[in-house]
N, C-alpha and C positions, 0 to 999 in steps of 0.2 A: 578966182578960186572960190568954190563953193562947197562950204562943209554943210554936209547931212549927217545929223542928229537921230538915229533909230532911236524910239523909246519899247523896248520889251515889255511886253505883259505879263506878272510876277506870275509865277505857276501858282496855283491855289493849290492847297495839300488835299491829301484825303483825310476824312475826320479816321479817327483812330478808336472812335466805338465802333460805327457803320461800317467805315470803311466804302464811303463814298467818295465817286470823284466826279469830276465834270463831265457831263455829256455833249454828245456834240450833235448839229442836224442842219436844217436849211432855216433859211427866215424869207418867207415867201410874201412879196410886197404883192398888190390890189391887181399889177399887171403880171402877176405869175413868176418873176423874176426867183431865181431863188439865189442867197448865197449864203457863204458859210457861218455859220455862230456857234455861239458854246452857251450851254447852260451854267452856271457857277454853281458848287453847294456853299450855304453862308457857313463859312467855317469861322471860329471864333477859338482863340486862343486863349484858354482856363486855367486857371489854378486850386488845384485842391488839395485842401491836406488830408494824408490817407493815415489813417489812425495807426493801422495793422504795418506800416511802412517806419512810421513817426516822422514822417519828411512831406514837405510840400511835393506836387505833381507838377507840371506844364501837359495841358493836353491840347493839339487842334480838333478841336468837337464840332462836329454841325448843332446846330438849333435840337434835329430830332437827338441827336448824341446825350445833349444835355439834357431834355428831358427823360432820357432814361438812365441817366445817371441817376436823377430825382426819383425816378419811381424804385430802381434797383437798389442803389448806395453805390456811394465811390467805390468801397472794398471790394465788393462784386463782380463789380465791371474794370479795374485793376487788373483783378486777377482773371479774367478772360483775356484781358490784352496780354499780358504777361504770358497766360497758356498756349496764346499761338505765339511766343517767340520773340515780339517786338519790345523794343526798350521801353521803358517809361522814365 
């Protein structure tokens, strides 16, 4: 008897500032072969406290996500997520 083990590959989220998500294409080796792959975005899982809330956040943000957290402010970009309808 022979048991096989599948290991799934976690889905990566979309950042929730961008709203990026993975891409997909070919990965073409020296003999032209092509097959399939995926780009990841580095999504990273934040926490911020939103003043205008009084409550801490959980957000999944890419790298760019959070620096425009930094340039804009949490509050700002809160309330953009919040204006197209999604939870926070």
């Amino acid at each position: 008897m022979r048991i096989i083990i599948k290991f799934s590959r976690m889905s990566r989220q979309r950042c929730h500032v961008t709203g990026a998500v993975p891409s997909f294409g070919h990965s073409i080796s020296h003999s032209h072969r092509r097959t399939k792959r995926r780009w990841d975005v580095n999504i990273q899982r934040k926490r911020y406290w939103v003043p205008s809330m009084g409550r801490h956040v959980t957000l999944h943000v890419s790298t760019k996500g959070i620096r425009i957290i930094d340039r804009d402010g949490i509050d700002a970009v809160v309330g953009r997520i919040l204006a197209r309808g999604e939870k926070v």
